[in-house]
Biopython code that builds the backbone (N, CA, C, O; Angstrom):
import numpy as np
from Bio.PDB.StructureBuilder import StructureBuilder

atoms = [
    (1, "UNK", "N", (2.007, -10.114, 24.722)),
    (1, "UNK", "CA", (3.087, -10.895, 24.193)),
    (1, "UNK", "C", (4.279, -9.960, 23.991)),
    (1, "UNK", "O", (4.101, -8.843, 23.505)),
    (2, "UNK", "N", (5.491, -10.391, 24.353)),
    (2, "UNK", "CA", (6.936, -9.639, 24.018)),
    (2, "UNK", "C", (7.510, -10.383, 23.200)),
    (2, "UNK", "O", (7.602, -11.605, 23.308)),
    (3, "UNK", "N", (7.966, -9.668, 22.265)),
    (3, "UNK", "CA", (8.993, -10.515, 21.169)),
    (3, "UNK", "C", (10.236, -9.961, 21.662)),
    (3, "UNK", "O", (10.295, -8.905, 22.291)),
    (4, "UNK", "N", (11.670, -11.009, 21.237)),
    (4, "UNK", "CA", (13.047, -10.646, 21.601)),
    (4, "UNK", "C", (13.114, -9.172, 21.169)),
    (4, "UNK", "O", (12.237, -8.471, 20.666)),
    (5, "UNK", "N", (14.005, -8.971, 21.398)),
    (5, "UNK", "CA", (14.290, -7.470, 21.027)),
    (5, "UNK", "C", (15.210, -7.658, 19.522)),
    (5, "UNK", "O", (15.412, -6.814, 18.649)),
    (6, "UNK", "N", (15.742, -9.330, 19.610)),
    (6, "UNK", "CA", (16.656, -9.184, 18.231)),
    (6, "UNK", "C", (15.668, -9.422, 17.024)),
    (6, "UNK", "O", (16.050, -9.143, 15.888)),
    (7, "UNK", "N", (14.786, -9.780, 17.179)),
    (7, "UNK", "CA", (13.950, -10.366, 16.715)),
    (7, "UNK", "C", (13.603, -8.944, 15.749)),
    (7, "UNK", "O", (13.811, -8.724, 14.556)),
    (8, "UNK", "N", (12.980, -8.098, 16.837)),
    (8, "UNK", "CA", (11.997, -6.671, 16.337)),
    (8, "UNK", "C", (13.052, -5.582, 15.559)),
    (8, "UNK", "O", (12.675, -4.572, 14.964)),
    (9, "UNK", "N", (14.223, -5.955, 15.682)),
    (9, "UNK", "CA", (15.180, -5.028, 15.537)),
    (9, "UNK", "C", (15.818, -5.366, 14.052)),
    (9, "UNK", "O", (16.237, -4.509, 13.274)),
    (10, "UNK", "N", (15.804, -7.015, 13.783)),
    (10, "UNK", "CA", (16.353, -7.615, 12.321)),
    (10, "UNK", "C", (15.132, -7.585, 11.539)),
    (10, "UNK", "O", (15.388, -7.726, 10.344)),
    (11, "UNK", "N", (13.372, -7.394, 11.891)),
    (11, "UNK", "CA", (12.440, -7.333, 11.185)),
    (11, "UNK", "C", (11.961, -5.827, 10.911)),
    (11, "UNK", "O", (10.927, -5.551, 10.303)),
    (12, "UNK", "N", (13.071, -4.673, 11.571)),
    (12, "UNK", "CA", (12.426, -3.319, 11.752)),
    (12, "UNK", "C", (11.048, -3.140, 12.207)),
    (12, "UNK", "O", (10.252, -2.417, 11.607)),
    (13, "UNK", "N", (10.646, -4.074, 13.714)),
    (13, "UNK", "CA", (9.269, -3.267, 13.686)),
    (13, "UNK", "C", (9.568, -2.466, 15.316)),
    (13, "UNK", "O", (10.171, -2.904, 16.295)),
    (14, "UNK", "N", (9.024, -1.438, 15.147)),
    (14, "UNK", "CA", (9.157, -0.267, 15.877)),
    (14, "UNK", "C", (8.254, -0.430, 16.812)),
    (14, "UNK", "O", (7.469, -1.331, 16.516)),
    (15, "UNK", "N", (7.974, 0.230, 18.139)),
    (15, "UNK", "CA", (7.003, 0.767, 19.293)),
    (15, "UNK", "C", (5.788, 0.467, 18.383)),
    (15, "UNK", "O", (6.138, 0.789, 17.248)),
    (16, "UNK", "N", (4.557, 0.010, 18.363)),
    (16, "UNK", "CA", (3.529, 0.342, 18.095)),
    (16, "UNK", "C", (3.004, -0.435, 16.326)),
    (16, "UNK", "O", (2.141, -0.018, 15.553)),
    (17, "UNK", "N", (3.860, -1.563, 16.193)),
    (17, "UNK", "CA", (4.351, -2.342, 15.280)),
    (17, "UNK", "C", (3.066, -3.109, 14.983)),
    (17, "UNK", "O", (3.045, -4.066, 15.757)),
    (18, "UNK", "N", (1.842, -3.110, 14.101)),
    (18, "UNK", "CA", (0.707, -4.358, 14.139)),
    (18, "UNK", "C", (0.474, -5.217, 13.341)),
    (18, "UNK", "O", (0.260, -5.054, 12.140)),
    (19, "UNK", "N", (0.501, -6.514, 14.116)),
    (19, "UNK", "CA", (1.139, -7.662, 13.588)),
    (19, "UNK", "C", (-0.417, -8.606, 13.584)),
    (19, "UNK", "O", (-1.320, -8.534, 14.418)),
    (20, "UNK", "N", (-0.341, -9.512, 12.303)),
    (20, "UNK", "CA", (-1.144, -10.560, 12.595)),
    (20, "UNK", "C", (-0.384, -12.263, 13.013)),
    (20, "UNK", "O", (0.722, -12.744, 12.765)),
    (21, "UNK", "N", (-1.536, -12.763, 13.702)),
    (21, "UNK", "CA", (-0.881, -13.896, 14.083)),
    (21, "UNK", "C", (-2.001, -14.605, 13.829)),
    (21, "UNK", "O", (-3.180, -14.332, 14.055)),
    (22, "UNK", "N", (-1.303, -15.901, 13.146)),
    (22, "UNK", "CA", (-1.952, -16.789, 12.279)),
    (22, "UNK", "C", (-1.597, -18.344, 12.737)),
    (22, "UNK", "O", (-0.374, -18.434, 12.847)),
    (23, "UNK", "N", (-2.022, -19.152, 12.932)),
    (23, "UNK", "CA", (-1.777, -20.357, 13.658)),
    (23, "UNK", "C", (-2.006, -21.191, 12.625)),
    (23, "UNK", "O", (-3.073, -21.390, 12.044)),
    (24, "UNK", "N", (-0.596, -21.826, 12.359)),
    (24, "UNK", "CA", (-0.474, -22.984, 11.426)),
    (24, "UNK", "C", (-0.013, -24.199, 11.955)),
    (24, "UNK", "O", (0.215, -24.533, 13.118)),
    (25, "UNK", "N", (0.088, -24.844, 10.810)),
    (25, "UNK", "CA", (0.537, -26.629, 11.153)),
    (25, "UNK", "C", (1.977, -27.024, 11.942)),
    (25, "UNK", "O", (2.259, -27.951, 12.702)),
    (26, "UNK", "N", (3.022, -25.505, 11.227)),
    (26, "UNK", "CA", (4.191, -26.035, 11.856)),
    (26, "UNK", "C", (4.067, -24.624, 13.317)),
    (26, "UNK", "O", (5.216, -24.444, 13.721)),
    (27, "UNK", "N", (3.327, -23.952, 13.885)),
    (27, "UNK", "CA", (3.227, -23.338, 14.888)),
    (27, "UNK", "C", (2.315, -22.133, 14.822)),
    (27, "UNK", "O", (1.115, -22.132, 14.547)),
    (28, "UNK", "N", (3.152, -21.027, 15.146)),
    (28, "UNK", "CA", (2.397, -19.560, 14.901)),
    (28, "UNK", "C", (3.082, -18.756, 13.977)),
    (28, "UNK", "O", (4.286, -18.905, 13.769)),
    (29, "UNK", "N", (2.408, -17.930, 13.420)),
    (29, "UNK", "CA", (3.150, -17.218, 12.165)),
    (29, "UNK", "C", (2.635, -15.803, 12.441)),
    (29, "UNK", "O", (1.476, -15.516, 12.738)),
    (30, "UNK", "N", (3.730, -14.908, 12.291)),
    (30, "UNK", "CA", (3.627, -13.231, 12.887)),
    (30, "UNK", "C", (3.677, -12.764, 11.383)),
    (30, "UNK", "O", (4.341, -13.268, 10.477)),
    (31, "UNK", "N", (2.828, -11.689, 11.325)),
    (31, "UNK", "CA", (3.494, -10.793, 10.175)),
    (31, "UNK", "C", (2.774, -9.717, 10.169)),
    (31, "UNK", "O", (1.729, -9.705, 10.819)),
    (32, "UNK", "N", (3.133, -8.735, 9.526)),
    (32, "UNK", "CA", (2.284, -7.267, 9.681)),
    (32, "UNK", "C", (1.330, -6.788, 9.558)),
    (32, "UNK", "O", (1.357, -6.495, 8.363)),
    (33, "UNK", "N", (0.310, -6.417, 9.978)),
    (33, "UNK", "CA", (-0.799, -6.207, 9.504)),
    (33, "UNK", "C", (-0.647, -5.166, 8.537)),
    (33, "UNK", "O", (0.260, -4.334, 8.503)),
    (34, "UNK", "N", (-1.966, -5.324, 7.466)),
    (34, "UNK", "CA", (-2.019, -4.460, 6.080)),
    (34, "UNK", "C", (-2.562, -2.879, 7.203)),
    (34, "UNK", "O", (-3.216, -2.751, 8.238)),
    (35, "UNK", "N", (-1.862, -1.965, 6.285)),
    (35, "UNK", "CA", (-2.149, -0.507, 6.914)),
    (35, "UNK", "C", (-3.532, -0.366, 6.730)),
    (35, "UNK", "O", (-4.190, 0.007, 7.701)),
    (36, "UNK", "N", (-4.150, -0.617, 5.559)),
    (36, "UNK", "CA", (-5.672, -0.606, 5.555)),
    (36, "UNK", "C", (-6.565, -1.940, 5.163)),
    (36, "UNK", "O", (-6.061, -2.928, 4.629)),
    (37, "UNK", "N", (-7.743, -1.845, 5.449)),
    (37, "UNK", "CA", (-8.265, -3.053, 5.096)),
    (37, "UNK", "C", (-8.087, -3.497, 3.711)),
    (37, "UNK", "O", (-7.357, -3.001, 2.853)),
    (38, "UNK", "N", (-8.874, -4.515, 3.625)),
    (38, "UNK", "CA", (-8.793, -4.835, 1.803)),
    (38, "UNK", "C", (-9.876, -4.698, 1.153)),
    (38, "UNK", "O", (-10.936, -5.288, 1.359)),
    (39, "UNK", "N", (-9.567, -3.681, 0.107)),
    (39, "UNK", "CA", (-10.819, -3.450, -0.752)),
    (39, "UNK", "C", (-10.954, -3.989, -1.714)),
    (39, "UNK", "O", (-9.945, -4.443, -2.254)),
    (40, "UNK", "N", (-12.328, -4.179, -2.371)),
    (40, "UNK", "CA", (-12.276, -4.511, -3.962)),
    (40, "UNK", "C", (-12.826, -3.183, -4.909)),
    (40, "UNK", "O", (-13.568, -2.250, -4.601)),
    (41, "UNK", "N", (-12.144, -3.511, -6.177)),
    (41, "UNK", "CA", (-12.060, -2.434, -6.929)),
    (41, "UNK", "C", (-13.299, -1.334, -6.805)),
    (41, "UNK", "O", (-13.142, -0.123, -6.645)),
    (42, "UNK", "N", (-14.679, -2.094, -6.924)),
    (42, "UNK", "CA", (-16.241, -1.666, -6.766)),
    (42, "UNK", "C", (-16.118, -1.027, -5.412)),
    (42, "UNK", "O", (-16.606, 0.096, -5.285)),
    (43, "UNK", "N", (-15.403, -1.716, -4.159)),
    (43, "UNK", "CA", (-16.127, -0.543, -2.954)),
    (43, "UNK", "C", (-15.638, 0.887, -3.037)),
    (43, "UNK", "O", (-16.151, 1.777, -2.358)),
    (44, "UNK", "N", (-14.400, 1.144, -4.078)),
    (44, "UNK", "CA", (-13.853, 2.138, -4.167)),
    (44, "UNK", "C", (-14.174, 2.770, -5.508)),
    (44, "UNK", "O", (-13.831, 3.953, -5.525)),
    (45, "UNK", "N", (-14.597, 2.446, -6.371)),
    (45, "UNK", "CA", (-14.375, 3.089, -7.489)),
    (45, "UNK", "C", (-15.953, 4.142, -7.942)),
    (45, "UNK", "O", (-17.091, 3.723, -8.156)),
    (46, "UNK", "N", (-15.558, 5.248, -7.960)),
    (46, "UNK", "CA", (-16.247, 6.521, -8.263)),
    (46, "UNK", "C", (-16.350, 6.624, -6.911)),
    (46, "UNK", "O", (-17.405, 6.226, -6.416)),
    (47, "UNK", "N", (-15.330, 7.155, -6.043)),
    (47, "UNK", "CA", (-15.521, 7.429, -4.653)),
    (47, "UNK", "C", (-14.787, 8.777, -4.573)),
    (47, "UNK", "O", (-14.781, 9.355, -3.486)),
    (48, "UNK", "N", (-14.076, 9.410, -5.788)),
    (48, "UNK", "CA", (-13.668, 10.497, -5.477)),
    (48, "UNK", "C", (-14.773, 11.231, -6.562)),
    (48, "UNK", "O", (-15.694, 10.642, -7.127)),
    (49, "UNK", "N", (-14.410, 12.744, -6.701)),
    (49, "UNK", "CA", (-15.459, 13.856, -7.346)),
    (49, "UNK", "C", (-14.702, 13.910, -8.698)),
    (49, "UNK", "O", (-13.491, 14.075, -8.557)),
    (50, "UNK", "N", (-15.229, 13.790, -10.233)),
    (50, "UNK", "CA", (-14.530, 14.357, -11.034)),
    (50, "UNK", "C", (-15.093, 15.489, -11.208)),
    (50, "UNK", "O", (-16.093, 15.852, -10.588)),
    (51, "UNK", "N", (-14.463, 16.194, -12.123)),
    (51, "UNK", "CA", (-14.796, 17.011, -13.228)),
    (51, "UNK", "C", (-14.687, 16.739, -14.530)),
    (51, "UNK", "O", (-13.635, 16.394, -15.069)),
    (52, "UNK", "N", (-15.909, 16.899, -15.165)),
    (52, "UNK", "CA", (-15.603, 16.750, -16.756)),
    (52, "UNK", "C", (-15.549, 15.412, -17.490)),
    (52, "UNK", "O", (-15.606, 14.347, -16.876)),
    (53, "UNK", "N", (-15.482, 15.458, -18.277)),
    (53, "UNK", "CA", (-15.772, 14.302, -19.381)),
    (53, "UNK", "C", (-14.692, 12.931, -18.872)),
    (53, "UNK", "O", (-13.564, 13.295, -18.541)),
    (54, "UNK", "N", (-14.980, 11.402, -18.797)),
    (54, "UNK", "CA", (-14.267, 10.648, -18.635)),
    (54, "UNK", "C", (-12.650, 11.017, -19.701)),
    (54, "UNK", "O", (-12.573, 11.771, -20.670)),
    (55, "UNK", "N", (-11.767, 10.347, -19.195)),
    (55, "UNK", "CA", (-10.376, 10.531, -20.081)),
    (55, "UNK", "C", (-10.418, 9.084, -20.661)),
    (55, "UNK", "O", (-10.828, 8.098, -20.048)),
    (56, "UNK", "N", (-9.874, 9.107, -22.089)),
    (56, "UNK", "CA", (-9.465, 7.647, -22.494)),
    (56, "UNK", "C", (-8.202, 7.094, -21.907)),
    (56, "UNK", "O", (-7.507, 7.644, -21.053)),
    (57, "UNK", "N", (-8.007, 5.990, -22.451)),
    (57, "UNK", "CA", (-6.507, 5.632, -21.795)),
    (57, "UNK", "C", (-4.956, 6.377, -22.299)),
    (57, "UNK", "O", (-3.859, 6.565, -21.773)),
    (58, "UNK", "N", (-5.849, 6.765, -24.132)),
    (58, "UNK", "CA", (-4.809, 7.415, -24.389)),
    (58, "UNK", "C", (-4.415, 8.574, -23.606)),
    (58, "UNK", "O", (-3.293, 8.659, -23.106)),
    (59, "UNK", "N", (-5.120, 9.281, -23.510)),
    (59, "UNK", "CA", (-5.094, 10.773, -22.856)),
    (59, "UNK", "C", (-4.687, 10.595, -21.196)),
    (59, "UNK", "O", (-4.278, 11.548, -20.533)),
    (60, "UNK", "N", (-4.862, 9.256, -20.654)),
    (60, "UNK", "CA", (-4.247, 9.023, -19.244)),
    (60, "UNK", "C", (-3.007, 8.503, -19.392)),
    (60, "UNK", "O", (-2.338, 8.410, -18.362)),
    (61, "UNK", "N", (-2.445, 8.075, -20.592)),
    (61, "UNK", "CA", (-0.933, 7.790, -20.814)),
    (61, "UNK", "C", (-0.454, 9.190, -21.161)),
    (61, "UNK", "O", (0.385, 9.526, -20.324)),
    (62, "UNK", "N", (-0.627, 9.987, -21.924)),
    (62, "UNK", "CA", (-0.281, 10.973, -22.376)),
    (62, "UNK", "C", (-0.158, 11.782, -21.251)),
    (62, "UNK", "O", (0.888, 12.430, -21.303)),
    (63, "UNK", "N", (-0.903, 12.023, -20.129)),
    (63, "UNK", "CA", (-0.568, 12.312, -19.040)),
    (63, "UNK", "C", (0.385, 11.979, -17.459)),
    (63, "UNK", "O", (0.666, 12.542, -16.402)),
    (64, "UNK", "N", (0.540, 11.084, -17.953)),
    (64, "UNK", "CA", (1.244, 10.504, -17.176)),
    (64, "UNK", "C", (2.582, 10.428, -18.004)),
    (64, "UNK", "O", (3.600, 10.234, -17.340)),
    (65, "UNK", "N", (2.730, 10.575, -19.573)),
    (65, "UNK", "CA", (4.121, 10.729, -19.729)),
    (65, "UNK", "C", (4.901, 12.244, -19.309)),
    (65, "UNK", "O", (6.024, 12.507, -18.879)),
    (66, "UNK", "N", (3.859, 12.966, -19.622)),
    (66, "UNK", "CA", (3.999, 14.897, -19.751)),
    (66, "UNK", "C", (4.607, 14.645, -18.199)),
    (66, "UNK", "O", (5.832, 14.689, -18.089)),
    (67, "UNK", "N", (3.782, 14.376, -16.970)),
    (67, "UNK", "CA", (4.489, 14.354, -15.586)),
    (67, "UNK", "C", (5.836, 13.752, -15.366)),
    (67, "UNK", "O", (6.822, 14.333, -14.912)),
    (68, "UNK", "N", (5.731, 12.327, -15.806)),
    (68, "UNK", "CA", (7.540, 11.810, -15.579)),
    (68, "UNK", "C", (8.449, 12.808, -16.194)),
    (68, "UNK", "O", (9.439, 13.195, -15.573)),
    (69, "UNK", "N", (8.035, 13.446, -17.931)),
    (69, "UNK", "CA", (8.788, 14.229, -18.388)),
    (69, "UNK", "C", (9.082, 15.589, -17.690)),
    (69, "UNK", "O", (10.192, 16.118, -17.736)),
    (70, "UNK", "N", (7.867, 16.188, -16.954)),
    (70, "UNK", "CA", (8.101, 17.318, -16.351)),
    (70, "UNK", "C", (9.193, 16.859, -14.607)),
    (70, "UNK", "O", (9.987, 17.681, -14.150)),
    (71, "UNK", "N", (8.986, 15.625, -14.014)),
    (71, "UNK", "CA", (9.502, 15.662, -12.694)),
    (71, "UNK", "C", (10.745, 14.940, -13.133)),
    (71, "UNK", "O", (11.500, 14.883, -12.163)),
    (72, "UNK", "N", (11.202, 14.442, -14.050)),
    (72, "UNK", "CA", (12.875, 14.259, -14.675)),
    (72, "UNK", "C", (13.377, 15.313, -15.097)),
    (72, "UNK", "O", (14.606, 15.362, -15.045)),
    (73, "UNK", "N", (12.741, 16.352, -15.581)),
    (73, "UNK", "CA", (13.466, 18.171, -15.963)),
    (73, "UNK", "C", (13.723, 18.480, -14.991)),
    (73, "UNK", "O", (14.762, 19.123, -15.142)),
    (74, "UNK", "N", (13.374, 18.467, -13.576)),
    (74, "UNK", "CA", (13.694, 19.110, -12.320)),
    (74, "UNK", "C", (14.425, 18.448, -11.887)),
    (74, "UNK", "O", (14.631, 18.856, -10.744)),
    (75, "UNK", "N", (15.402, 17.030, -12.225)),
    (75, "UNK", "CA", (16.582, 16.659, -11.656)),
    (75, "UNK", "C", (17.627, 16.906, -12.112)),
    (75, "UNK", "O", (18.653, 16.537, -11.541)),
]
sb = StructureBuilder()
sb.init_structure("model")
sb.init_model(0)
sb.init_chain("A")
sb.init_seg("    ")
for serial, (resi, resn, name, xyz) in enumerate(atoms, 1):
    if name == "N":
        sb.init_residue(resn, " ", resi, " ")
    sb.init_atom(name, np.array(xyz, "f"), 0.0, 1.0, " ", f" {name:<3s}", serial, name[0])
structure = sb.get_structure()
């Protein structure tokens, strides 16, 4: 399939662009495919390695403020 060129050019999709096509009531419907599949929270979660004791939420806010505060000092 070729799409117009005005078409690919007002939607920015580039050489190598992957699209799903979905067939509805009023015709066909294009749109991008997701970069990765779709997960749910469980197929992913404890999929990386920690170290050390779980963090509470406090201590994951508290961390995450110290970073914005540290990468806004460097502007």
């Amino acid at each position: 399939m070729i799409l117009p060129s005005a078409i690919r050019k007002r939607k920015e999709w580039g050489p190598g662009t992957r699209l799903e096509v979905e067939e509805t009531a009023e015709g066909v419907l294009l749109k991008l495919a997701p970069v990765f599949a779709a997960k749910q929270q469980n197929d992913v979660f404890g999929s990386l390695p920690s170290r050390g004791a779980p963090k509470t939420m406090e201590e994951m806010d508290a961390g995450v403020l110290a970073e914005a505060r540290r990468r806004h000092a460097r502007d």
